[in-house]
C-alpha positions, 0 to 999 in steps of 0.5 A: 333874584326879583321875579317881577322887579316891577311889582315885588320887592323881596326882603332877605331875613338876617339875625331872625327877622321875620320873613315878608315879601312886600307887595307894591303892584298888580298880582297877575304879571304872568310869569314872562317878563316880556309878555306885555311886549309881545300881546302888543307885537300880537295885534301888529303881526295879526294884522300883517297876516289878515292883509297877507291873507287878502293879497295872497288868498282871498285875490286868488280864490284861495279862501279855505286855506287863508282862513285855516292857515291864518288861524294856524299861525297865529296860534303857534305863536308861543311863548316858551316857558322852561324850569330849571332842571338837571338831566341825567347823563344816561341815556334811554328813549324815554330821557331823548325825548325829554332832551329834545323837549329841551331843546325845543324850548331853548331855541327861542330867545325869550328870558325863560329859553336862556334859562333852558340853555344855561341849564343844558350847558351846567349839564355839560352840554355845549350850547349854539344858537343861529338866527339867519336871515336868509332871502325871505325866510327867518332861520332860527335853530339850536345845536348842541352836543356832548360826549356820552360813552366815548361817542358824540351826540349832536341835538339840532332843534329848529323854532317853531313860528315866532316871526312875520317871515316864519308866519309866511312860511306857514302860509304857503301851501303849496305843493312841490316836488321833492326828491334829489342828492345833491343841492342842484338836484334839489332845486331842480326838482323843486322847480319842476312845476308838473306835479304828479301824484305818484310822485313825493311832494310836500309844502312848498313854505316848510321845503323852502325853510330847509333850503334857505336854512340847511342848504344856503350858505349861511353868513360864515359860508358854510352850508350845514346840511352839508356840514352835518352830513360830512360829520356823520360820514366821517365819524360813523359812531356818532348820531344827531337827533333832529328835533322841533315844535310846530314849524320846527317838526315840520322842518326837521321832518324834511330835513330828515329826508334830505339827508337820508337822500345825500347817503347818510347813514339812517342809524345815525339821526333820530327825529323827534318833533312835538305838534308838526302838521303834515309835510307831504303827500301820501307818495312823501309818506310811503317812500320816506317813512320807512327810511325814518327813525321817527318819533312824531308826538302829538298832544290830545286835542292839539288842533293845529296839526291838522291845519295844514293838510286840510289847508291843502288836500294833497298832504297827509300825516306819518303813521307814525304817532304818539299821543299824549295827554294834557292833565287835568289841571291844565286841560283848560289851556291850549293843547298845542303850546310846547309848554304842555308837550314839555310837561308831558315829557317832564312827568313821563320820564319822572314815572320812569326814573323816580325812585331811580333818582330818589335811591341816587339821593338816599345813597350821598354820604355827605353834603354842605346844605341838607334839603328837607322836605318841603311844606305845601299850602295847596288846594285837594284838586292839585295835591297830585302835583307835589310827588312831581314836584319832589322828583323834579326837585331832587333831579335838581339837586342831585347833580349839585355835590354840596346838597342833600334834599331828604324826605324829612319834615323840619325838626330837632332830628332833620338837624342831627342828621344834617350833622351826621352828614357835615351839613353847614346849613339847613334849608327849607321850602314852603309852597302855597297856591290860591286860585286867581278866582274862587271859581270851579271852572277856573284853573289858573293859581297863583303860586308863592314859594317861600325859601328859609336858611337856617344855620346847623344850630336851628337859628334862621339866618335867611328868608325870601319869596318869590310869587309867580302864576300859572297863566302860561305854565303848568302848575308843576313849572310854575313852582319849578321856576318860582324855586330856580329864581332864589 
């Protein structure tokens, strides 16, 4: 597969030939294919908020909060970026929070996020997406479920801000009531107008995204909050994880509550969101938070997650918090982009799983490709990379009965073994980085992987390479999807 059809053109090797890529256009593409289009789409939409903010804030006075809200919005506009992966079918805190990183990312339309959703449902999960227009607002959520020891387990993952109706959304500010147990009761408590601070209330443009999307009927008249509180009633061993970035958090934070609220089991719904700003106030926090089973991650220096409470003074944050960190190799990017909550998540239940993974790959007996280990070209200051990579590259291959991936270097030995094994072929991959500029400060580089087939006998039968960067990956996902485009 061509990574970037425009300016590489990859040539397969045969009957020993030498292995070469050719060159033929600018190097630095950016690893998603529609990032031109959407640099284009950002001056247009930057555009529609700055006269929103002027109709709708500077006319009413409202100036702090236009200003913050504007800057919140358009820095949530993230591409989502995913490597191909396996995911292991047991089940631990650790391995649900990286699934709802997961569906984080797949939620969202771009060729990278179908990648994500082929990838769960290779892994046995059952994939649908919804996209609802619904009155203003632009309703875009993920679900998915699979079996695990006889019981069901559902994902529902909301996007996070992609769109001009989700920009608006974001912009309202606004405080209402919140509170009732049935879909009347909800909007008459929204509608009360008097607003008291002993009472629960929360943005009016996040409450509005749940009702539109959860609690109106949708195109197949069918109201899925409704829905999913019937299953889970109905089918009291099973349990749905509510997941989202930004925006998405947010939603399914308030989501959450309404549920609890219509009498579902508290048991039954896990809630983890990455970067969600504040969705109420302080009278929202104390009466739900306890009744929540949340997991509420935020990444050091992730600036947005604050904007909306200091947009409005009324909100304040759960307590609940768990901070992660950026890397040094990446601390250069934008600390609220999902891709480093999804690197974050990669590397943690790698710290915990690893050398589980790796015993699961000494332990097969048989195999048709035998992997060996990989040769890297990589600066000293990224070297901390490869042990990452190797993990995410056995969970790979270790769901894929036909492949070994072993530690050993490409040598007359790897080929007996390989034999041993009833290996057809022998594979191996080379991987170099160079820095897009020679620069200490800069941490951008551009990545090339390189794949070699080589018959059980040692003659090489296929060759090709695929070149990538880490404009918007992390360095670890960049490797990782150069290796899941051969």
């Amino acid at each position: 597969m061509i990574l970037f059809e425009s300016t590489w053109r990859v040539v397969r090797v045969v009957e020993g030939a030498r292995l070469e890529s050719v060159y033929t256009g600018p190097r630095i593409e950016g690893s998603n294919p529609s990032l031109s289009a959407i640099k284009v789409s950002y001056r247009i939409l930057l555009s529609k908020i700055l006269f929103f903010v002027y109709k709708e804030f500077f006319m009413k006075k409202i100036i702090k909060s236009g200003i913050i809200l504007v800057l919140y919005c358009f820095m949530c506009m993230q591409i989502n970026i995913v490597t191909a992966q396996s995911i292991s079918n047991e089940i631990s805190n650790e391995k649900f929070k990286y699934l709802a990183a997961w569906t984080s990312l797949a939620v969202y339309n771009d060729k990278i996020s179908v990648l994500a959703r082929d990838v769960l449902e290779e892994n046995g999960w059952q994939i649908n997406v919804q996209n609802e227009k619904i009155v203003n607002s632009d309703v875009k959520y993920l679900l998915a479920n699979k079996h695990f020891d006889n019981n069901n387990v559902l994902f529902l993952s909301i996007s996070g801000t992609s769109s001009w109706e989700d920009v608006k959304t974001d912009l309202s500010v606004e405080a209402v009531n919140f509170g009732g147990k049935n879909i009347n009761e909800f909007i008459t408590t929204m509608k009360n107008e008097q607003l008291l601070k002993d009472n629960p209330l929360v943005h009016k443009g996040f409450l509005k995204y749940v009702q539109d999307g959860f609690f109106t009927p949708n195109t197949n008249n069918e109201i899925l909050g409704i829905k999913i509180k019937e299953h889970l009633k109905n089918n009291p061993q099973d349990k749905i994880y509510i997941t989202g970035h930004s925006l998405g958090g947010a939603v399914a934070e308030l989501l959450t509550a309404r549920l609890l609220d219509m009498g579902v089991n508290k048991d039954q719904i896990v809630t983890i969101t990455f970067g969600a700003p504040a969705v109420g106030n302080k009278a929202f926090v104390e009466q739900y938070e306890p009744k929540m089973n949340l997991t509420r991650i935020t990444m050091k220096g992730d600036v947005v997650k604050n904007l909306a409470q200091i947009a409005n003074e009324r909100f304040v944050q759960f307590k609940n918090n768990e901070e992660w960190s950026i890397t040094q190799n990446d601390n250069d990017k934008f600390a609220h982009n999902m891709l480093l909550y999804f690197d974050r998540a990669m590397r943690n239940y790698y710290d915990i799983y690893g050398n589980e993974l790796k015993n699961q790959m000494q332990n097969k007996t048989q195999c048709e490709y035998y992997v060996v280990a990989p040769k890297y070209n990589f600066p000293k200051e990224i070297q901390s990379e490869i042990n990452y990579i190797n993990l995410a590259l056995t969970d790979k291959m270790l769901k894929k009965k036909q492949v070994c991936f072993m530690e050993d270097s490409l040598n007359v030995d790897a080929f007996s073994r390989a034999k041993a094994l009833g290996a057809k072929y022998v594979i191996f991959y080379e991987y170099s980085a160079d820095k897009l500029k020679d620069t200490t400060s800069n941490k951008r580089y551009y990545i090339n992987a390189a794949k070699y087939v080589y018959d059980i006998n040692g003659n090489l039968i296929q060759g090709e390479s695929i070149n990538t960067d880490t404009n918007q990956m992390t360095i670890l996902q960049a490797v990782l999807y150069a290796n899941s485009q051969f």
